[in-house]
N, C-alpha and C positions, 0 to 999 in steps of 0.2 A: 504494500500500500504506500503510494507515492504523498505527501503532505505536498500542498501547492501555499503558499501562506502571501496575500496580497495587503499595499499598505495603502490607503486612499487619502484623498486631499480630506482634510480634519474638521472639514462641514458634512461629512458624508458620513448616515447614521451606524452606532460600532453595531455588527451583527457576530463577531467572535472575537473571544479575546483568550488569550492566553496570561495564565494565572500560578505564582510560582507553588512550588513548596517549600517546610522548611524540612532540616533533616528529621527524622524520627529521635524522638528521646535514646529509644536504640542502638543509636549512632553513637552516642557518647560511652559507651556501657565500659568501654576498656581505660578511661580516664581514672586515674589513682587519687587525685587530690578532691575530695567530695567538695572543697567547695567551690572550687571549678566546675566541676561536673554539678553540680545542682544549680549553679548557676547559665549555665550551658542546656541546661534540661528545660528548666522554665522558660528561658527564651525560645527552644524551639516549640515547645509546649504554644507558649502564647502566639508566636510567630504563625503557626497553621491554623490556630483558633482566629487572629486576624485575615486569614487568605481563604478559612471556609466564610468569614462573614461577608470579605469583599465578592467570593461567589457569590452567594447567596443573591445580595444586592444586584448585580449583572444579569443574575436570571431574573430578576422580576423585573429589568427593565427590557427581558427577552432577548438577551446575550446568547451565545451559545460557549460555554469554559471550557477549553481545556487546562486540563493540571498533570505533569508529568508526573511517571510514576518511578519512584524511586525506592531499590532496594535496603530497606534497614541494616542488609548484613556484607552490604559493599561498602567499605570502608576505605579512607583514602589514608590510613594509617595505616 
C-alpha cells in the first residue's frame, strides 16, 4: 500500500491530518534512576493523553487521523 500525502494552499478545508505519538511508558522500562524514569513516564503518559484529545477534537470537526504505530519493545537503546 503506497501513502500518497498532499499539502494544499492553507485556505483549503484540513480533510486529514497526521497526529504524533508519544513513546509508550514501556519505552522507559530499562532506565535505573526512578526518578528519571518516573519523570520520563509521566511525560509520555500525559504527552498521548494530549495527542488522543487533539484527535478527538479533529474528528468532530470531520478530520480523518492518522497516528503511527509504534512498537513499545523497539528501543533505541
Amino acid at each position: 500500500m503506497s501513502n500518497k500525502y498532499n499539502s494544499w494552499a492553507k485556505w483549503h478545508p484540513l480533510k486529514t491530518v497526521m497526529v504524533g505519538k508519544s513513546f509508550s511508558p514501556h519505552y522507559y522500562r530499562n532506565l535505573k534512576n526512578p526518578k528519571v524514569k518516573d519523570c520520563l513516564v509521566r511525560i509520555a503518559e500525559e504527552t498521548e493523553e494530549d495527542f488522543k484529545n487533539y484527535e478527538k477534537v479533529l474528528k468532530d470537526f470531520g478530520c480523518e487521523v492518522i497516528r503511527p504505530d509504534l512498537d513499545p519493545d523497539e528501543c533505541l537503546y
